[in-house]
Structure formats: structure tokens, C-alpha cells
N, C-alpha and C positions, 0 to 999 in steps of 0.2 A: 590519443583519441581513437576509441574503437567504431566502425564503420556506421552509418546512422542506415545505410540500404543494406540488407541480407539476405540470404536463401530463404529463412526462417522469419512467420511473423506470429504474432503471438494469440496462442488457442483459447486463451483464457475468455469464460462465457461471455461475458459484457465488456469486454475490449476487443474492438477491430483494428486489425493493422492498415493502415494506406497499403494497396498492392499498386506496383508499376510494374512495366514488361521487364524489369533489370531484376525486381524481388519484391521485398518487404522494408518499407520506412517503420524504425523501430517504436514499438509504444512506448520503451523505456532500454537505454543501454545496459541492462540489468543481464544479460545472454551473454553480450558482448563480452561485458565485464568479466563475467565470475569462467569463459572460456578464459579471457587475459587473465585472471588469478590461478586458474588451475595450472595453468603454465611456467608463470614467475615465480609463485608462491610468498608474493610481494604483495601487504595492503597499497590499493591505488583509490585516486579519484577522478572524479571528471565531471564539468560544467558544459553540456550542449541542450541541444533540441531534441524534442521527442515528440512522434505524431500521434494522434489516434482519432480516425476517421468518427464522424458525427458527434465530435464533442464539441458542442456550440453550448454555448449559454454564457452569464453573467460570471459562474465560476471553472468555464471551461473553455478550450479553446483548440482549433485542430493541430498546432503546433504551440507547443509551451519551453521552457528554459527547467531543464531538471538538472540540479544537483545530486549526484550519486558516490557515494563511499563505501568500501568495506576493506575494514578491518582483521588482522588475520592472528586467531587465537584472542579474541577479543567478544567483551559477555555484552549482551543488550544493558546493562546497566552504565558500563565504561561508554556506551553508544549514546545514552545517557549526559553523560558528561561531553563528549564532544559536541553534541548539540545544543546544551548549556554555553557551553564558550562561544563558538561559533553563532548564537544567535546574538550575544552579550555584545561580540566586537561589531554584529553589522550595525547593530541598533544607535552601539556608541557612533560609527562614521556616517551610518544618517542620518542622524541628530547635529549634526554641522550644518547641513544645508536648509533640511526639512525638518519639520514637524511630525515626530515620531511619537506612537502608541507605548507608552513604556510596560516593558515586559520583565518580571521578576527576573532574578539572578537564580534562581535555583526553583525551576518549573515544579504546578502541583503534580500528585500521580495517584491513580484511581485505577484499580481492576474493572474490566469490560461488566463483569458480574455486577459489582457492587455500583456499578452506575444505571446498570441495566432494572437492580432491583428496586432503586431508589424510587424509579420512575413507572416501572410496572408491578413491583412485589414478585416478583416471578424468579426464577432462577434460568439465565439464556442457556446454559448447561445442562441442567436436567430435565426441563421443560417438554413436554412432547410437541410433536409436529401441530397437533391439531388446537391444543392449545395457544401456541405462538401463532396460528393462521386466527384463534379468532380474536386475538386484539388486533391483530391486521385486517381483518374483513374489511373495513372501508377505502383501504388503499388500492385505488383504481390502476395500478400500474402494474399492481399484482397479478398474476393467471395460475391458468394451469402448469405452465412449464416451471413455476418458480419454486426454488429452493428453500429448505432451512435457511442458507446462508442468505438468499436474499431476504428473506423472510424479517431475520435478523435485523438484516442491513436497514432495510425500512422502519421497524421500530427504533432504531437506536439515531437513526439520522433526522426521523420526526419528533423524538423527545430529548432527546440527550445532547448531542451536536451542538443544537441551537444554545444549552448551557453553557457548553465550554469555550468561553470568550477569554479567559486567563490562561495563560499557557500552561498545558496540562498534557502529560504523558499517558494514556490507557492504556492497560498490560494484557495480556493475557485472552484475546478474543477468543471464541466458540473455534472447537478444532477445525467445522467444516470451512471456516477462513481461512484456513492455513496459509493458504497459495503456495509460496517456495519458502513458509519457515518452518523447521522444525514441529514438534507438538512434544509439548509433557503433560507430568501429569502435577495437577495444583495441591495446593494445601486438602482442600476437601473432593480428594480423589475425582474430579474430574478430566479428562485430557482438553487440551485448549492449545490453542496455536501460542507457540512461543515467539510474540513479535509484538512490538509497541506499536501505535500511533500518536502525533505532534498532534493539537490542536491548540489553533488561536483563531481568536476572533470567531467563534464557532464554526470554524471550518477544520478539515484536513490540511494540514501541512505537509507532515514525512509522514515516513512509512517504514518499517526498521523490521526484519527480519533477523532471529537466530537463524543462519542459514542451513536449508536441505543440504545433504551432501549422499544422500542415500539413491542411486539413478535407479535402481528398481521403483522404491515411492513414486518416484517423480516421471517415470512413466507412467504408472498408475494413476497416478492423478492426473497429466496430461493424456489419457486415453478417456478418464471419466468426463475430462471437459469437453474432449470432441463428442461425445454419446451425449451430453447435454443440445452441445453445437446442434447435431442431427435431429435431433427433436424439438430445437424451436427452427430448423426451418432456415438455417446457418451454415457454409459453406466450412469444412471441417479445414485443419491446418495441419499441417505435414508437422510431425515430432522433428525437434531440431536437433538433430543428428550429435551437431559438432558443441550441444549444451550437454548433453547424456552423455557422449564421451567424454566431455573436461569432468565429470562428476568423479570419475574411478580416483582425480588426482586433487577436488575439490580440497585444501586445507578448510581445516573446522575455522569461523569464521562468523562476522557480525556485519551487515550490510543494513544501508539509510538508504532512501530516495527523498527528495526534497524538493518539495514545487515553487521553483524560483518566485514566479507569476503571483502566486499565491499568498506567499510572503510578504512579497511588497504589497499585497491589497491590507492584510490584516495592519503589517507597521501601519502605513500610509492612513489607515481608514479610509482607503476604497472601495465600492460597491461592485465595480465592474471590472472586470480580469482584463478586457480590451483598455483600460485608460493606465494599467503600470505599465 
């Protein structure tokens, strides 16, 4: 079990860490981890809690049960497949007790594009800024501080999301997504973040990174996130030291996170993330 309190909490723009006078309660053991990987150079896993201050709502909540693996020398496809099996066996041993949502044995999968296009005709890849702001224009949560990637994020969670009630793999999001996964480049020469996400029941479930291994990038992008932080108005986060040194010893490598909570809402058919 890696520590759930650190030095280090997480800069990322729309995730806040709980800070207490000891540290930072983690928003995900995703730091923890891949320092424990750079070390052993051993795929591991781990089932605990994860906080992240003002996540209230129906599908959120300030402390949640997350599932996290990764895999070492292992392709997001093979990630793929363990999340296949792995969702196959929970659904069989809930179906003993409860009344379970049945979910195919071999999930659909759809490129972030080709879902994106379905729904807007647009390309989220080539698209410019001002284009993608104006089928957003009605979205009141939008400002000036907001990004492509939010930008993004708001059209594809207002039209697409809500379709994917079958479980279904999305590949290949807009590269400003990246977060901590790698980027390539796609079939029609675009770069795009190389990481999947689960959904069921129209919601996010996992989250699957080919993972960064590059600590120059990943300062980079953890410097661009605090320069965001500062201008909406956001206390900036100290770079975690002791994640940018395990980078130099990072094995190449395939990481999931998995929202316990979340799971059981979609099997179950439940509404509210506070009743699983």
C-alpha cells in the first residue's frame, strides 16, 4: 500500500488535493505508484481511497475507492483485455446476490474523433480554438480561463457521454489531454494522447494511460498546469520531486485507474454515487 498522505498533491488544473498540516491526501495513488514501479520494476496493484476536495455531487464524492494497475512492458490494448476479464468476473459474482446490468464480454471501441464527429461533424483534432468555442458558446461554466482541453471536455460530455451506456473503450483523445500519457501520432497524421477511457452506463469509469516516462515532458506540462493554476486564481503546487526522479528509472509501461464507486453505480443501476 503506498502512503494516501505526501509531501506532493496534485497540480493538475481541475483537481484539488485535501492539504492537511502533515501534506497532501492523494487524488489518486497514481505518484505513489509509478515512484513503487520505478524502484521494483515490478507490475503491481492496489485497491484504496482517494480524496479530491469539492467533489460533491451525484457522481462524485470527496473520498472515493479507486482501483489502480500497471503493467510493465505492456500495450493499452493488453489493458484492454485485463479490463475485459476483470469486469466479466465482478459482474459474474454480483449476479449471485444482486441484480446486475449485463455487460458484453468483449467491450465496443470508438476513436475520441470518430465519436466526436458523429455528434458535431467537426474534426476535435484539427478544429481551431475559435471554432470549437463556438458550439460551446452556450455553456455557462465556460470563461475566459478555459482551455481547448476544456473546451473539448464540455462538448464531448454534453453529447457523447450521455450515449455511451454499453461498455465501450474511447481511444485516442485530443493530445492537449494527455495528462501523464504518452502522445502519438494517429492514422491521419494527427498527435493525440495515447490513453483510453471505460464507459458504462454513460459515465467514466477507468482511465488508462500508455504511460509518460520522459521527466523533462512532464515537467513541462506540470509547469504549464501551475501557469494555468496562477491565472484562474489557484494556489500553485510544488512539482513532486520524488515523481520526476523515479521518471529517469520509469520502465515503459501501461497504467488503468478505476472508480470503484462508480462501477457499482452503473452494474447496480444506481443514480447516486452516495447509495453504493
Amino acid at each position: 500500500m503506498t502512503p494516501l498522505l505526501r509531501d506532493y498533491g496534485s497540480n493538475e488544473v481541475h483537481l484539488d488535493s485535501l492539504k492537511l498540516d502533515q501534506g497532501y491526501l492523494q487524488t489518486s495513488p497514481e505518484y505513489a505508484m509509478k515512484c513503487l514501479l520505478a524502484e521494483t520494476g515490478q507490475s503491481i496493484y492496489q485497491l484504496c481511497s482517494a480524496f479530491r476536495a469539492g467533489e460533491v455531487g451525484s457522481r462524485h464524492r470527496v473520498e472515493f475507492q479507486m482501483l489502480e494497475w500497471y503493467r510493465v512492458d505492456y500495450s493499452l490494448s493488453e489493458l484492454v483485455r485485463d479490463l475485459e476479464t476483470l469486469i466479466s468476473e465482478i459482474v459474474y459474482t454480483l449476479a449471485k446476490d444482486f441484480t446486475v446490468s449485463a455487460v458484453d464480454r468483449h467491450f465496443m471501441s470508438a476513436s475520441y474523433a470518430a465519436l466526436f464527429r458523429e455528434h458535431y461533424d467537426m474534426c476535435p483534432h484539427a478544429s481551431s480554438d475559435d471554432q470549437l468555442k463556438a458550439l460551446a458558446c452556450d455553456f455557462a461554466h465556460l470563461d475566459a480561463f478555459s482551455r481547448r482541453a476544456d473546451v473539448l471536455d464540455a462538448l464531448f460530455a454534453e453529447a457523447v457521454e450521455p450515449q455511451l451506456t454499453k461498455a465501450t473503450i474511447v481511444t485516442d483523445f485530443p493530445a492537449c489531454q494527455a495528462a501523464l500519457a504518452e502522445t502519438r501520432i494517429d492514422e491521419e497524421g494527427n498527435e493525440v494522447a495515447h490513453r483510453f477511457e471505460f464507459y458504462l452506463g454513460g459515465m467514466e469509469i477507468a482511465n488508462a494511460y500508455q504511460e509518460l516516462t520522459d521527466a523533462d515532458e512532464l515537467r513541462r506540462r506540470f509547469e504549464e498546469n501551475n501557469k494555468l493554476r496562477r491565472e484562474m486564481g489557484k494556489e500553485e503546487v510544488t512539482n513532486d520531486a520524488e515523481l520526476l526522479s523515479a521518471m529517469t528509472t520509469l520502465p515503459g509501461c501501461a497504467g488503468i485507474a478505476l472508480g470503484v464507486d462508480r462501477l457499482l453505480m452503473a452494474l447496480l443501476g444506481e443514480t447516486d454515487i452516495t447509495l453504493t
